[in-house]
N, C-alpha and C positions, 0 to 999 in steps of 0.2 A: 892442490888439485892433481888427479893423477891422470895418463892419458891411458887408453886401449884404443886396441880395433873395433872389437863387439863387447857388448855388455850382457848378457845371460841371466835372465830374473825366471828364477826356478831350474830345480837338481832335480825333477825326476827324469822320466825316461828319453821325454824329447830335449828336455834342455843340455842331457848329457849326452844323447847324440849330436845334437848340433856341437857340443863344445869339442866332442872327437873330432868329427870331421872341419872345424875348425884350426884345432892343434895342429891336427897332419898335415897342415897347408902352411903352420908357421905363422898363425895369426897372432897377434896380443889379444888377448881375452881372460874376461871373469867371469866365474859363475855363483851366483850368490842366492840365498833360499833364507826365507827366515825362518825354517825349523829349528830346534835347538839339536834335534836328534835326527840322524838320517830314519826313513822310512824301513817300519820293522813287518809290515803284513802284505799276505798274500795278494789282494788286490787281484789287479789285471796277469792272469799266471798262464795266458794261452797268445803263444806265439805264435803267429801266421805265417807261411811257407816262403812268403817275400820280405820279410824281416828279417828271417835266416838268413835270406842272400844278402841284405843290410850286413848283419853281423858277421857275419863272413868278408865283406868287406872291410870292416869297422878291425877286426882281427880276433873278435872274441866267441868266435862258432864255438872251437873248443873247450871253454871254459862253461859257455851255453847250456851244451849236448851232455859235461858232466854233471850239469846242476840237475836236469830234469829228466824227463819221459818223455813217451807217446798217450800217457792217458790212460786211464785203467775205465775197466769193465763196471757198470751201475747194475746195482739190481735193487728193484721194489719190489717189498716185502707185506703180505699180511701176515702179521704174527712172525709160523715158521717157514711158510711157503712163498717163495719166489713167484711171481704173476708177470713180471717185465725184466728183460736183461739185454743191455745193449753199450754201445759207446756214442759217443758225439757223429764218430767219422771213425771208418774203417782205415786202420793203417794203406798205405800203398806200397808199391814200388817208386825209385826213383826210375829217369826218364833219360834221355839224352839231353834235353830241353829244359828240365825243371828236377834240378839235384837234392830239394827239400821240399819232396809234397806235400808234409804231413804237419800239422797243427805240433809245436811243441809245447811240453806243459813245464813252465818254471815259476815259482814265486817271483811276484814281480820285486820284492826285497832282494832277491838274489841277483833278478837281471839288475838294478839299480847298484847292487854291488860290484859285477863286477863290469859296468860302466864306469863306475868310477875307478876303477884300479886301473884299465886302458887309460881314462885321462890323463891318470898321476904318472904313468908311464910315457904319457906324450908332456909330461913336464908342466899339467895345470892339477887346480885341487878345487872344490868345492867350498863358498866361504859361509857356515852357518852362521843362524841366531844373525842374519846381516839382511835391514828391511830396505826395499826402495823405499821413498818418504812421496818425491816430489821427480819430476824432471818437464824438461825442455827442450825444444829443438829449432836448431834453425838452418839454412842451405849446406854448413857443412860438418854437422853430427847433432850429438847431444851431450845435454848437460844434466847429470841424476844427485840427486841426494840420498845416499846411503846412511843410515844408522845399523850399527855392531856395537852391542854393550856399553851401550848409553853415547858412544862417542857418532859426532855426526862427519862427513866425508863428502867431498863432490866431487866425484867422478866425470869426466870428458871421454866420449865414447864417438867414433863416426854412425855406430850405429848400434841400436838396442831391440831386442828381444824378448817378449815376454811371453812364457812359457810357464804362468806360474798360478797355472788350474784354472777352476770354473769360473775363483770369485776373481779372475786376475786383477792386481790393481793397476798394471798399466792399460787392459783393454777399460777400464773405470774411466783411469786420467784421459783417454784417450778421447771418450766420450760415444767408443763406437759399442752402439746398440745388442741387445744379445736376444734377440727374440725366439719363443721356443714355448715351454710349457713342462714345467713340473707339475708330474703325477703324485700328491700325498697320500692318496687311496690305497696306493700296490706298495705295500714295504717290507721290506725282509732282511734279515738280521745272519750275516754274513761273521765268524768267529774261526779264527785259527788254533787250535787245542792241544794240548795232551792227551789223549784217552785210554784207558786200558780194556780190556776183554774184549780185543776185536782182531782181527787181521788186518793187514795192509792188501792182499788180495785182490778186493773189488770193494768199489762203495755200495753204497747202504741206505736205501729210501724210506722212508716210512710214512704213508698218507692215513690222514685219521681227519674226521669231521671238524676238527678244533687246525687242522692245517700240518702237521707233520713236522717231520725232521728229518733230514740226511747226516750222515758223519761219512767222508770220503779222504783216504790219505791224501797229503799233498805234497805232491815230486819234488823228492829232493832233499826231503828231512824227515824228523821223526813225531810231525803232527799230521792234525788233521784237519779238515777245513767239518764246521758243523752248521747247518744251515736250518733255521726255522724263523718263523713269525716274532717279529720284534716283540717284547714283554710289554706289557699295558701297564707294569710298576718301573719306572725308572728307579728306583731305589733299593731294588730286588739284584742284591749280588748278581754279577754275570757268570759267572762260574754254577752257584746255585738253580741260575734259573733254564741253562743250559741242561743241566745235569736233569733238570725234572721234564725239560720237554722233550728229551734225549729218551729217560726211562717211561714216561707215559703215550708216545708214537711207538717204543719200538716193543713194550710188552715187557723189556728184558731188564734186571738188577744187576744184570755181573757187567753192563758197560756203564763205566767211569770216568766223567772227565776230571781231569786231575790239574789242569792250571789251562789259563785261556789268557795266551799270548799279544791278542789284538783282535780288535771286534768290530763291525761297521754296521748301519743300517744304510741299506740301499733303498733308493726311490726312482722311478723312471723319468731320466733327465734329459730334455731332448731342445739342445741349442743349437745354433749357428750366428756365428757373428756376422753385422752385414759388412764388413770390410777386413781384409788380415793385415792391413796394412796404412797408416800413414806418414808420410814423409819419409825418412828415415828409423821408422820403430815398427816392427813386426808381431805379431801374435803366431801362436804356434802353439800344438797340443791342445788341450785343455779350454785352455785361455782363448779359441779361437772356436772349438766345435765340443759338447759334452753328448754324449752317447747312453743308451741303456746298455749294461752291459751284456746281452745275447749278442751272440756271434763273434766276440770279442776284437772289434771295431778300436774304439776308444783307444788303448794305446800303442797298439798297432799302426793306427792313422797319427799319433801325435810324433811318431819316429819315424814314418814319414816323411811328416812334414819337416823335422828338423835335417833329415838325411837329404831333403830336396833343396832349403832354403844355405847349409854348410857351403855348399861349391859355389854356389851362389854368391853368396857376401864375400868371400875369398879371393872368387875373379873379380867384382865390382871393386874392393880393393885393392888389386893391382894393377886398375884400369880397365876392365869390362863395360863397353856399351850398357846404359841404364835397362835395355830392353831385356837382359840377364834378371834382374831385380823386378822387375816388369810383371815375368812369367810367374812370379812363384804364385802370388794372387789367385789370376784363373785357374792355374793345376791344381793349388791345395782346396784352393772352394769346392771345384767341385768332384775330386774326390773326399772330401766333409761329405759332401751331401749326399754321395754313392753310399760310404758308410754309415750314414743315418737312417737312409732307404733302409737296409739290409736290417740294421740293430732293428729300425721299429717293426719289420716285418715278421722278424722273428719271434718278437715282445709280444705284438698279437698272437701269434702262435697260442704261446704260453698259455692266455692268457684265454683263449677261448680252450683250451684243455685239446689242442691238433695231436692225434697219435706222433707225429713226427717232428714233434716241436724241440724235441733235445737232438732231432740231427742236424748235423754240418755240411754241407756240401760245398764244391769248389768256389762259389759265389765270394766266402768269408776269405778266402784265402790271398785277396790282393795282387794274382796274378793276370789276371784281366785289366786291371785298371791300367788307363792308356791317357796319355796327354795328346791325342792326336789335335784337337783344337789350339793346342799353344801357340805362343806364338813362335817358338823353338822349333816346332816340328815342320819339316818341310819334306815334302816327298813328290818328286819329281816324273815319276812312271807315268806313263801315257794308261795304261794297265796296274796298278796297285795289287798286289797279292795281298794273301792274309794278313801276313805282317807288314805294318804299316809304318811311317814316321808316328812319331809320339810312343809305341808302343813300347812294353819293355822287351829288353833284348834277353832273348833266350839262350841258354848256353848249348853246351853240344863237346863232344870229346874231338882232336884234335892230336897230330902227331909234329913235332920238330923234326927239323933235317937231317936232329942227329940220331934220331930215332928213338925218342924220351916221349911218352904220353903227357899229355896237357890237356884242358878247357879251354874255353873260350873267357869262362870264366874267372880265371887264371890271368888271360891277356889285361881285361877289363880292371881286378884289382890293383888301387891305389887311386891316386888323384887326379888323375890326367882323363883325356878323354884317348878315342881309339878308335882309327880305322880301319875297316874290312875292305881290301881291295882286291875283288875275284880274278882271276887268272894274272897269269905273268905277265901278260901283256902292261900291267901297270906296276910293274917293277921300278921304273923309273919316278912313277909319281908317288909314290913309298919313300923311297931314296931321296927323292925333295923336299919331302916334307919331313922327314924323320931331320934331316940337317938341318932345316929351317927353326922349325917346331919345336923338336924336342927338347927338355921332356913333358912339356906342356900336351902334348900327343905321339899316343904309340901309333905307328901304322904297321900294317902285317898283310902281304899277301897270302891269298887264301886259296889253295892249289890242287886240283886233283892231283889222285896217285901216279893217275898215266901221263899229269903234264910236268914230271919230274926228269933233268935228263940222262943220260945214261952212266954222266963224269959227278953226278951229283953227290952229296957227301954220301958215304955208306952208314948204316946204322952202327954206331958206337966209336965214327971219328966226329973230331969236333965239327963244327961248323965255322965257316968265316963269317966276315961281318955280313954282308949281303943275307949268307942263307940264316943269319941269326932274325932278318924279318919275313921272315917264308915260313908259313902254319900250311899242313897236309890235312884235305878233309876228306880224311883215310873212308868215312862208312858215308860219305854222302850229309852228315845230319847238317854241318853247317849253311849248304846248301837250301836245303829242306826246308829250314828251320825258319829263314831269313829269306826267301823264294828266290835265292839270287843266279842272276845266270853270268858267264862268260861277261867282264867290263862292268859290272853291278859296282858302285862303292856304298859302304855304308859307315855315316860316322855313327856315334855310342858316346852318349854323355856321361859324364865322371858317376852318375847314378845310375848310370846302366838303363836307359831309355833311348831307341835312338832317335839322332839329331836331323839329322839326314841322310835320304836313298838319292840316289841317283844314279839313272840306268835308261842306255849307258853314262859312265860318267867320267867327267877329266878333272886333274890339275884344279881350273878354274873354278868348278863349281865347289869345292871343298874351300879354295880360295875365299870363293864370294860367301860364303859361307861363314864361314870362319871369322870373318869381320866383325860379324852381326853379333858376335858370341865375345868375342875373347881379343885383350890386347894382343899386339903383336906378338910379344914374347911372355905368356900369363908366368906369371911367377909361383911356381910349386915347390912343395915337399918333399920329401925321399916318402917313399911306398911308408904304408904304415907296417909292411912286415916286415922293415929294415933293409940294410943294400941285400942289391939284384944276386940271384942266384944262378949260378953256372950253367950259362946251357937252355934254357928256359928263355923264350921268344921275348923280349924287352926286359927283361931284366924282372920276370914276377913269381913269387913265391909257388913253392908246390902247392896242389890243394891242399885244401886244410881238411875236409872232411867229405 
């Protein structure tokens, strides 16, 4: 029998986020799939603007941003005449607030890849062709039985994770319910291509009374996603039968699909489990809520959920009050259930033929969603501003002592949590807790320009220890952003939500606080973008993008 920390049943996207944010913490963990082959198709390939700040944490923005786009331009075609031409969502700018507003477009093959290459760089791997069978639990873990090529295994786990899609067989074993409703009526036949005689350009709509076709590049490589009405012959080559509903919607002989990579038919799948959790075993992604795919909800919400539940089992591991393990339940339910609102609303769209049913707006984009009913969220203002306890913490640009630009976002990266403490005045209570705590919490005070004093470092000497937790909020935004005034504190959970406001606030309420959440001394990881770099407020990486 072998032992771990967590047990990981599914490699795709959320189980390989959970297993990151696992690793960086210094967990023992496996993660196991019973594909024989990792995942080769496009799938879910629209990244939402708060997933980016995920993968930005996670440390794979850069690799992200070189797989993909922003989406290319549609246009529907009679014949030779263009009649419609648009995109999902209009590119933006970024903000002080919000550094990745814009929907990214990657095969979800790629993000799956290079999730897994962060793993194996945090020292874990992914174990194919290896099925759960059976398992067990009782007051302190669990007990699985694994088969891998033909040979059987039992694994001891304190706790297990299933993440391993719609049909999950732990939510099965588990016995929890999956109520919903499959639509067999609405299906569509989703294929990633080769094609010749087209441009990468813009995609390509074609509506015809027999139902149409689209051919649209897909970011990132040198195919095409081609989209039509599933075939009424299952035994009708897919390649061939592409190819005829390709040349009979678009009028045209010189387009050619030339090999068809991977094919799905989609139906409108609309679940919720009624529990993500018992005992010790979890649901997560898939296994826990299924989606239509509009608005692209589905795996967006299943990285999520594993990016909510990783800091979670990490602390409970080290000693975290159960009420850690408690929260992930209500936060991840009901953002499931925010994300199904939106997918099925949009589905309608479609489906009554709404002129605006291909646009996107900020609704999809995950930045709203708020845990303020947790049981984590505590906000103490007599008066509440916009921003709230539960809500996500917004970034904002930021200057060092030594006079080096930074984020906020920047402070926030790695494992630990992090408090905002407005004016000097809580200088002291920074300094007590940074010796207590640390590195289990960054603390930083939060400073205007003009409360800097006149002996203060100059821009381009170093800084001492003191002014290395002193952040300048040079243009106001962090202020702004977070409604804080003079004596505001605010904690910031390792996912970047915060935990608590308090205003004004002292020493104790962080204290009392702090109990509720985390042992004494939570036991962490080194940052996932390696040791601390020079000069930069707690020890955290430059931005990455």
């Amino acid at each position: 029998m072998t032992d771990v920390d967590v047990l990981i049943v599914g490699a795709g996207p959320t189980g390989l986020t959970l297993a990151c944010e696992l690793a960086v913490r210094g967990v023992r963990l496996r993660v196991v799939d019973r594909a024989e082959e990792f995942f080769g198709g496009s799938r879910a390939d629209g990244i939402q603007p708060r997933t980016m700040e995920v993968f930005a944490d996670l440390g794979v923005l850069d690799q992200i941003l070189a797989g993909g786009d922003l989406g290319i331009v549609m246009r529907a075609y009679q014949g030779d005449k263009v009649v419609w031409e648009g995109q999902m969502s209009e590119p933006t700018e970024p903000t002080p607030s919000v550094p990745y507003p814009n929907i990214w477009f990657v095969p979800q093959f790629r993000t799956e890849e290079i999730l897994r290459e962060r793993l194996a760089a945090l020292g874990a791997h992914v174990e194919r062709s290896t099925v759960l069978t059976d398992f067990t639990q009782d007051a302190d873990g669990v007990t699985a039985t694994l088969v891998a090529n033909g040979t059987s295994e039992t694994v001891r786990a304190r706790y297990l994770v299933g993440a391993d899609g719609g049909r999950s067989t732990v939510r099965k074993r588990l016995g929890i319910e999956f109520p919903g409703e499959t639509d067999e009526n609405t299906t569509v036949l989703f294929a990633d291509a080769r094609v010749d005689g087209i441009s990468r350009d813009h995609g390509r709509m074609w509506q015809t009374a027999a139902g149409g076709a689209s051919v649209m590049p897909l970011a990132g490589t040198d195919l095409f996603v081609v989209v039509a009405r599933p075939p009424a012959d299952q035994d009708e080559p897919m390649r061939d039968y592409l190819q005829r509903q390709t040349t009979e919607s678009s009028g045209r002989s010189d387009i050619i699909v030339r090999e068809v990579t991977w094919h799905t038919t989609w139906r409108p799948n609309t679940r919720l489990a009624e529990r993500f959790r018992e005992g010790r075993v979890f649901l997560a992604g898939d296994a826990g809520h299924v989606h239509p795919p509009t608005g692209g909800q589905g795996m967006n919400t299943g990285i999520q959920d594993g990016y909510n539940l990783g800091w979670k089992l990490a602390a409970a591991l080290a000693g975290a009050p159960d009420l850690l393990l408690d929260s992930y339940e209500p936060e991840r339910m009901a953002a499931a259930r925010t994300a199904l609102d939106i997918a099925t609303t949009l589905l309608e769209k479609h489906r009554r033929g709404d002129e605006d049913a291909h646009v996107r707006g900020p609704e999809v984009h995950g930045l709203t969603l708020n845990y303020r009913h947790s049981p984590l969220s505590r906000d103490e203002r007599v008066q509440p501003t916009e921003l709230r306890a539960g809500d996500r913490s917004p970034d904002a640009p930021v200057t060092t002592t030594d006079g080096r630009p930074a984020h906020l976002f920047d402070l926030f990266h790695g494992p630990h949590w992090t408090l905002l403490a407005f004016d000097t005045a809580h200088a002291h209570t920074v300094a007590a807790l940074t010796d207590r705590l640390g590195p289990a919490l960054h603390a930083h005070v939060v400073v205007q320009p003009d409360a800097m004093q006149p002996d203060a470092v100059q821009p381009g000497q170093p800084a001492d220890s003191a002014d290395q937790h002193v952040v300048i909020d040079s243009n106001g935004h962090v202020r702004d952003g977070y409604g804080a005034t003079d004596g505001t504190l605010i904690l910031v959970r390792p996912d970047g939500y915060v935990g608590l406001v308090a205003d004004p606030g002292t020493i104790e309420r962080i204290e009392e606080y702090w109990a509720t959440v985390a042992p004494a001394r939570v036991a962490v990881g080194a940052s996932p973008a390696g040791p601390a770099e020079p000069g930069v407020p707690g020890g955290v990486p430059a931005r990455q993008a």
